[in-house]
C-alpha positions in Angstrom: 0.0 0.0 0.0 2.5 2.7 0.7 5.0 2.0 -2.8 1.8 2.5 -4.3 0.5 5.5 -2.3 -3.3 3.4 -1.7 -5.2 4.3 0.6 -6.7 0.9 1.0 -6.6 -2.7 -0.8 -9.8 -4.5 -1.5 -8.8 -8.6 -1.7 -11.7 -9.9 -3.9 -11.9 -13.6 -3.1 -13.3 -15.5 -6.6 -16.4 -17.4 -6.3 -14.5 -19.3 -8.8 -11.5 -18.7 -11.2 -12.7 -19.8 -14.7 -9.4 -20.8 -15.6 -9.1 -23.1 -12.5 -11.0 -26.6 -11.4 -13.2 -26.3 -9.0 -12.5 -29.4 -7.6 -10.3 -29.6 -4.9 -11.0 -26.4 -4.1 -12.2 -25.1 -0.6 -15.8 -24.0 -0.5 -16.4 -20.4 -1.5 -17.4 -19.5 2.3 -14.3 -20.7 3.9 -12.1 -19.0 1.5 -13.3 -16.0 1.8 -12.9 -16.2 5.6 -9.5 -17.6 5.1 -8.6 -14.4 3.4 -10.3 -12.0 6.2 -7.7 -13.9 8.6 -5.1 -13.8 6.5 -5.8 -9.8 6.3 -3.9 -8.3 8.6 -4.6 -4.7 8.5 -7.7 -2.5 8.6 -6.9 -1.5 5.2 -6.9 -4.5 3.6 -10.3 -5.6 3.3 -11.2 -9.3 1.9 -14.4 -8.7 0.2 -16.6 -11.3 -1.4 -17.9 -8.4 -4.3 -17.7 -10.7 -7.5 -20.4 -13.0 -5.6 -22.5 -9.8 -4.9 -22.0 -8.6 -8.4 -22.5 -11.8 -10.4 -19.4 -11.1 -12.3 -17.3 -14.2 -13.4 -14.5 -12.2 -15.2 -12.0 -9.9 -14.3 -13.0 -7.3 -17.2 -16.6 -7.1 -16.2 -16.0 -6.7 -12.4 -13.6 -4.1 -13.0 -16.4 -2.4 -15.5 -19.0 -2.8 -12.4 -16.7 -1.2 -9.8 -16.1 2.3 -11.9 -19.4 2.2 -12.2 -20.3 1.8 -9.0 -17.4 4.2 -7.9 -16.7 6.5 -10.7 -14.6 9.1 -8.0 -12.5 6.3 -6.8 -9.1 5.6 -8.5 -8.9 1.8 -8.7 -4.9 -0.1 -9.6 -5.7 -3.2 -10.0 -3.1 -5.8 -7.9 -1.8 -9.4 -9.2 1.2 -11.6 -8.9 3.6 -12.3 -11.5 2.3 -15.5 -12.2 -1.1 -13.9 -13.6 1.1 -11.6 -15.7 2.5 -14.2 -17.1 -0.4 -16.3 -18.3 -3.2 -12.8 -18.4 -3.5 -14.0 -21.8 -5.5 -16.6 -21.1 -7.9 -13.8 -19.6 -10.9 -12.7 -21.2 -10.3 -9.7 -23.0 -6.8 -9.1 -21.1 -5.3 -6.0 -23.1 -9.2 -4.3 -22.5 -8.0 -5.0 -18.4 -4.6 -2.8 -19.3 -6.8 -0.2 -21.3 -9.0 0.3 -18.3 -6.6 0.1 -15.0 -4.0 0.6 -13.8 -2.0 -2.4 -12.8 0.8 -3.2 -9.8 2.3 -6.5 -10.6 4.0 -7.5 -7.5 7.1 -10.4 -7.8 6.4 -13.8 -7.1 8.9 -16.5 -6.4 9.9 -18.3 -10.1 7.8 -16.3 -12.4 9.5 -12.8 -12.4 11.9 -13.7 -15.5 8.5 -15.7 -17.6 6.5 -13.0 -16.6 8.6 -10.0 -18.1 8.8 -11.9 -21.1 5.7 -13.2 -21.7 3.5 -11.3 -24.1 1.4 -9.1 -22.2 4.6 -8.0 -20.7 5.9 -7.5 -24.2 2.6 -6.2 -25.8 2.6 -3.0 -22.7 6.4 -2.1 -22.7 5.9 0.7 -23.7 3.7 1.6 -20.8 5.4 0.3 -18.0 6.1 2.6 -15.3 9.6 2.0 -13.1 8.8 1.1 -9.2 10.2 4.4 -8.3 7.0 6.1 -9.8 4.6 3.3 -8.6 3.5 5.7 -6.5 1.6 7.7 -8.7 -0.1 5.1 -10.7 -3.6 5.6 -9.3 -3.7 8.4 -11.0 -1.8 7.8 -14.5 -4.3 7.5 -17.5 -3.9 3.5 -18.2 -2.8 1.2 -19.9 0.0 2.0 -17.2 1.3 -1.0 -15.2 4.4 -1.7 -13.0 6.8 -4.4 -11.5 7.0 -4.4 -7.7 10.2 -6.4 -6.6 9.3 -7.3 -2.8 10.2 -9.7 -0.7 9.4 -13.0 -1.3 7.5 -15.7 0.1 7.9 -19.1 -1.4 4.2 -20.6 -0.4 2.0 -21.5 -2.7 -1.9 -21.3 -2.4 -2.2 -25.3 -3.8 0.9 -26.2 -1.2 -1.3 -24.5 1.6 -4.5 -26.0 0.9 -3.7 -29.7 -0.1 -1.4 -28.8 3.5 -4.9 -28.5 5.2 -6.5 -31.1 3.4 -4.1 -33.5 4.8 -4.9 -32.2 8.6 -8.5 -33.0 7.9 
């Protein structure tokens, strides 16, 4: 929140990712409670707003949210392992045409990710970390790279961990 200058981080948990199986995976419910846990600050607020708005894909629930709040300045927040495969995503380059976007490092994609194509495809608009700051308020497509420390866990590796506690 603060290399970015945002005032708060909305976490919306996915009823379901279309691009993943649904089995195997937790029930929406506990999810979405796992991610309130998981949020540690006041600020960072897990929210369960693609449910609530019916949308299944990332363009449409960014559509719905600047509609719904057309004063707020939105940046959109992924990991480097959804940069590199975003072109999977429905309509991905309208996602860079209408938000900002704060790609933060991830453990073994950094190096894919920068090379991939929608990396490739928005070069040109790629702002350094040192002006991350003001990327709320840059006219998109404008996207950045966030080195931060890493964490090597991975969602799968957590949840098949508490599968096998059951």
């Amino acid at each position: 929140m603060k290399r970015l200058g945002l005032d708060e981080v909305w976490w919306l948990v996915s009823p379901q990712n279309p691009l993943k199986p649904g089995d195997g995976m937790a029930p929406f419910a506990t999810r979405l409670a796992g991610a309130r846990a998981a949020a540690r600050s006041p600020r960072i607020r897990a929210l369960d707003l693609e449910a609530r708005l019916g949308t299944r894909y990332t363009i449409d629930t960014i559509a719905a949210i600047r509609r719904l709040f057309p004063r707020t300045r939105f940046v959109w927040l992924m990991g480097a392992d959804n940069l590199q495969q975003i072109r999977h995503w429905l309509r991905w380059r309208q996602i860079f045409r209408r938000v900002p976007i704060a790609v933060l490092d991830r453990p073994t994609y950094s190096r894919a990710a920068l090379s991939d194509l929608a990396a490739r495809a928005f070069a040109r608009r790629r702002v350094s970390p040192g002006a991350a700051r003001r990327l709320a308020d840059m006219t998109p497509p404008a996207w950045t790279f966030l080195p931060i420390k890493l964490d090597p866990r991975s969602a799968s590796a957590i949840r098949q961990k508490k599968i096998a506690r059951l």
